[in-house]
Backbone as CSV, one residue per row, in Angstrom:
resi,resn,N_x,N_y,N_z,CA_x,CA_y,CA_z,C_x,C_y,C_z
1,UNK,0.843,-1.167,0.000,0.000,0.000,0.000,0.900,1.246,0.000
2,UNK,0.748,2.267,-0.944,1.327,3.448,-0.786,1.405,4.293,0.552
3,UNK,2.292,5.064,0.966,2.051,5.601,1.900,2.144,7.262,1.360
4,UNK,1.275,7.912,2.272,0.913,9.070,2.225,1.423,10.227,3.286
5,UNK,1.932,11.506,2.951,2.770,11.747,3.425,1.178,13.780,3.700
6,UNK,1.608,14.483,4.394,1.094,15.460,4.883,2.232,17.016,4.887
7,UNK,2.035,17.596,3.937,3.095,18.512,3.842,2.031,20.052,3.909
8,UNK,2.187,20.406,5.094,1.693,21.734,5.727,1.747,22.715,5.068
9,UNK,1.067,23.575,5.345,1.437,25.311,4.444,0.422,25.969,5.664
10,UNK,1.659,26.675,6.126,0.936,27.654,7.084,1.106,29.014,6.816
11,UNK,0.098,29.769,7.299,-0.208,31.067,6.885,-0.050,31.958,7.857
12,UNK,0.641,33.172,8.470,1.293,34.297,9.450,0.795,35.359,8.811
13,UNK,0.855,36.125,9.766,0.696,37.703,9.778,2.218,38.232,10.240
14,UNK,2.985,38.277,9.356,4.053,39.097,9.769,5.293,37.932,10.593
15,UNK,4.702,37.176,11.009,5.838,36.231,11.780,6.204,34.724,11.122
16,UNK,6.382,34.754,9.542,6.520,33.796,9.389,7.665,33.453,9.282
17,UNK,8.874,34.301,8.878,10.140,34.184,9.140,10.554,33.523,10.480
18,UNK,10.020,33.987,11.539,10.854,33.474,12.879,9.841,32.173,13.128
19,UNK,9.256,31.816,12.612,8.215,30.559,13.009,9.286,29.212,12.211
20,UNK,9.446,29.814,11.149,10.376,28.906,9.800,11.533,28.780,10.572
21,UNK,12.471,29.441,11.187,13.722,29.698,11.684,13.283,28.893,12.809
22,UNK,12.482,28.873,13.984,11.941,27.941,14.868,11.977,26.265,14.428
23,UNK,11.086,25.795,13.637,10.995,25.106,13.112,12.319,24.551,12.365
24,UNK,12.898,25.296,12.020,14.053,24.756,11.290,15.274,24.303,12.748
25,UNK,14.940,25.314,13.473,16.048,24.890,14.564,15.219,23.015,15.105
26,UNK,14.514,23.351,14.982,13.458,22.233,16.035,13.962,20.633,15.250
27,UNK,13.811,20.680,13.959,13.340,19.942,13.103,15.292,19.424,11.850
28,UNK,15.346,20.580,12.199,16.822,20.447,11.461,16.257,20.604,9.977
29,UNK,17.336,20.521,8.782,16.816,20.403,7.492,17.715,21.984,6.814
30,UNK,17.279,21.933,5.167,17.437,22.968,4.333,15.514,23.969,4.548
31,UNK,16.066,25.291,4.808,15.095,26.149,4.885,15.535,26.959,4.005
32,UNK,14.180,27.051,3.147,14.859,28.304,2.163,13.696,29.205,1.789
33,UNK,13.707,30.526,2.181,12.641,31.748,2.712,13.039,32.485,0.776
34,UNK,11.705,33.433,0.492,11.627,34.472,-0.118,10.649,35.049,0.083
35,UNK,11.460,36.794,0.269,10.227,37.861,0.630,10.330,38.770,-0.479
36,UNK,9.537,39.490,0.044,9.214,40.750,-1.037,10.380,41.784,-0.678
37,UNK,10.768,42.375,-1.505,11.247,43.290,-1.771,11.234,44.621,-2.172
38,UNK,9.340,44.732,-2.119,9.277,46.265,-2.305,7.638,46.589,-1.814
39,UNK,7.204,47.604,-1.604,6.061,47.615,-1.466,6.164,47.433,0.225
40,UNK,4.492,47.663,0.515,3.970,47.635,1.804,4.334,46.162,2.624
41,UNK,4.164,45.205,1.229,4.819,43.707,1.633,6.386,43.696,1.772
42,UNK,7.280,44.323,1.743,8.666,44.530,1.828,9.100,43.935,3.328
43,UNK,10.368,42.809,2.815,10.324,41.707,4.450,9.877,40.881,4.465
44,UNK,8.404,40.952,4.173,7.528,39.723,4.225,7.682,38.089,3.938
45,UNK,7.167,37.518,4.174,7.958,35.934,3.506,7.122,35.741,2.448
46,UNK,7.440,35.753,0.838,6.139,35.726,0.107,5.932,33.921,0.214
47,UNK,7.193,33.438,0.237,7.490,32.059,0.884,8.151,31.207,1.303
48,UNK,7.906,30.021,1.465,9.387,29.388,2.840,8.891,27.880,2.771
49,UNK,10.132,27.563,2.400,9.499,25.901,2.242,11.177,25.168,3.429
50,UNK,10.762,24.674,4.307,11.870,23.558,5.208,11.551,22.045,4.731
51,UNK,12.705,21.733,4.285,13.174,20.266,3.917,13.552,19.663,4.848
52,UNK,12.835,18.826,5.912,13.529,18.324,7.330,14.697,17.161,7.519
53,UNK,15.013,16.870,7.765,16.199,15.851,7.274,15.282,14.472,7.614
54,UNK,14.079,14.406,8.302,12.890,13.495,8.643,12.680,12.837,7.085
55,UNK,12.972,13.838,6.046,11.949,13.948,4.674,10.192,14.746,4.723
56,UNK,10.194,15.702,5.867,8.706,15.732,5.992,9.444,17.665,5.227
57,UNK,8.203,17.617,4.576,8.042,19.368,3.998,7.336,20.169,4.805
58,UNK,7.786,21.527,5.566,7.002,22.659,6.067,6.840,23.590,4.921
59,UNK,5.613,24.391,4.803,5.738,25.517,3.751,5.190,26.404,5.030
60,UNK,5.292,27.922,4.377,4.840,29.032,4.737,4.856,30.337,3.892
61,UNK,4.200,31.183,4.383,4.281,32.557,4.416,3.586,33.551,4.822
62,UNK,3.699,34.803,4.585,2.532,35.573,5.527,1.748,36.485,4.638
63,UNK,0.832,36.587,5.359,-0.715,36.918,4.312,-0.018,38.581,4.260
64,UNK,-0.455,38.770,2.788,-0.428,39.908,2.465,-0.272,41.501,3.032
65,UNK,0.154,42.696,3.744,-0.457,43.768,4.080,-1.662,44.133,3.850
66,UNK,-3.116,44.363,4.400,-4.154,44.914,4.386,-5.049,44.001,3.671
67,UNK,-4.610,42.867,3.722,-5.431,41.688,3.025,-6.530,40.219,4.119
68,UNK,-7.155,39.970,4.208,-7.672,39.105,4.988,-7.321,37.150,4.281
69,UNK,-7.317,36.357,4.997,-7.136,35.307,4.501,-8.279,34.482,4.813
70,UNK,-8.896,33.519,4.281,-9.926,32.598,4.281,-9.403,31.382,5.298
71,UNK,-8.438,31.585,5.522,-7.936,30.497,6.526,-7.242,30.838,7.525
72,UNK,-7.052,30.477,8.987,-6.620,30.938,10.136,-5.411,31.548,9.783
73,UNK,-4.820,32.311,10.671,-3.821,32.951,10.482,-3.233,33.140,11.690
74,UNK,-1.886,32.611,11.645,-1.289,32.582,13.055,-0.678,33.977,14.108
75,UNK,-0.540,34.443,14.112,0.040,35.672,14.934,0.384,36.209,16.057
């Protein structure tokens, strides 16, 4: 039987950088972040995916400036 694997994507307001950096300390692995670079989103993580040395995938990033998300949002 195949096995099935669960690869997350979580969504921040502003703290998804240090959540990824958390996680990466926690978990070990390649983390590799991109933010914006200009605009009100400038900093931001537009995204962030950790490769755990487990083989398990974290994603992230953080919801937009002045934008609402349809799904919880951590903060």
């Amino acid at each position: 039987m195949p096995t099935s694997r669960l690869n997350p994507y979580l969504a921040f307001d502003g703290t998804a950088r240090a959540a990824m950096d958390f996680y990466s300390d926690v978990f070990g692995g390649r983390l590799a972040v991109d933010t914006y670079d200009a605009g009100a989103d400038e900093g931001r993580v537009m995204h962030a995916v950790l490769e755990t040395d487990a083989g398990y995938t974290i994603m992230a990033s953080d919801v937009s400036t002045g934008r609402t998300s349809r799904w919880p949002v951590a903060r």
